[in-house]
C-alpha positions as CSV (number, residue, x, y, z in Angstrom):
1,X,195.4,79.4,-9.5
2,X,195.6,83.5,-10.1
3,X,198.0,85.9,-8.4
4,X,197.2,87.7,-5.2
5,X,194.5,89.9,-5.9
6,X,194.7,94.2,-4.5
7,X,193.6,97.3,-4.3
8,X,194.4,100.5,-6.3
9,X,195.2,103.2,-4.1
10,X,192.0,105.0,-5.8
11,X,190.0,101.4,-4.9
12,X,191.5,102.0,-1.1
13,X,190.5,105.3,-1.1
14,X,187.0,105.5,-1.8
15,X,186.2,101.9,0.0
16,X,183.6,102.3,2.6
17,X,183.7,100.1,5.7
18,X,181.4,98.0,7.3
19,X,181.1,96.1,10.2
20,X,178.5,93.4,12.5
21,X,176.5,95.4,14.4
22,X,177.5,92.9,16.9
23,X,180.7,94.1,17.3
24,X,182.5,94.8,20.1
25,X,182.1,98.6,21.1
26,X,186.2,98.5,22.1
27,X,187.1,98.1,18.6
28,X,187.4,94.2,18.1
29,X,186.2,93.4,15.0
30,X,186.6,92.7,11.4
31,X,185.1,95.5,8.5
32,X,184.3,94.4,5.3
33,X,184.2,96.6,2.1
34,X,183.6,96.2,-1.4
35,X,185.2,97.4,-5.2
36,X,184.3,96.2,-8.7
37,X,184.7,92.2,-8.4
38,X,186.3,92.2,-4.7
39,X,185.7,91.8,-1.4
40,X,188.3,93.8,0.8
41,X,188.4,92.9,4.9
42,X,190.8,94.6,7.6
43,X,191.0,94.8,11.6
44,X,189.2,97.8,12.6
45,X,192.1,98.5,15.0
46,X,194.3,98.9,12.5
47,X,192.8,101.1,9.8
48,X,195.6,102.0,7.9
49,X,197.2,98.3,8.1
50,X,196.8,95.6,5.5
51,X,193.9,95.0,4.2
52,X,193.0,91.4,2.8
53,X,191.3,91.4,-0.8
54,X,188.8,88.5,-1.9
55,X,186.6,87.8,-5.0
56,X,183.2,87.6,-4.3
57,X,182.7,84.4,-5.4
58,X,185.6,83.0,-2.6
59,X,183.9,85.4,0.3
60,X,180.3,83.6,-0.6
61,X,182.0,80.3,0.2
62,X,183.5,81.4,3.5
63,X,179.7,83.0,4.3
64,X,178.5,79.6,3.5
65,X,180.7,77.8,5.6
66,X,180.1,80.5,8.3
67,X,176.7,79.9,8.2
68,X,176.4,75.9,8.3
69,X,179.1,75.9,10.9
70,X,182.3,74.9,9.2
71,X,184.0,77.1,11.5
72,X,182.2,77.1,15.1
73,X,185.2,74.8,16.5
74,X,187.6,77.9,16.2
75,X,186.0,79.9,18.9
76,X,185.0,78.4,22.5
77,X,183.3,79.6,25.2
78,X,186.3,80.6,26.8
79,X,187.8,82.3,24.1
80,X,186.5,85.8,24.1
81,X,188.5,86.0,27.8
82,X,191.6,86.2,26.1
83,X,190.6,89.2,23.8
């Protein structure tokens, strides 16, 4: 398995953010960027907090799972009261 992948501080800088366009309008979401061979995702509450780097091929897995459902049992009906 290979070391904790991250971003140069030039990589950081010129990253440019995107999020759902179902977001939340108060702030509650994930953005998700990319750099040459990475995937980068922070809380867009915390911009200048950590910021959690992928490879592409490892964020097309979690899409995937996203998409067939893999991960539907994580949020309920109820959950979004708590937010």
């Amino acid at each position: 398995m290979s070391g904790k992948m991250t971003l140069s501080e030039s990589e950081r800088a010129s990253l440019a953010w995107c999020k759902a366009q179902q977001s939340t309008n108060n702030g509650q979401c994930v953005e998700i960027a990319s750099a040459a061979g990475k995937i980068a995702i922070r809380d867009s509450k915390d911009p200048d907090g950590p910021i959690l780097v992928y490879t592409p091929a490892e964020f097309s897995a979690f899409l995937t799972g996203a998409r067939n459902g893999e991960f539907d049992r994580l949020v309920s009906d109820r959950a979004h009261l708590f937010m």
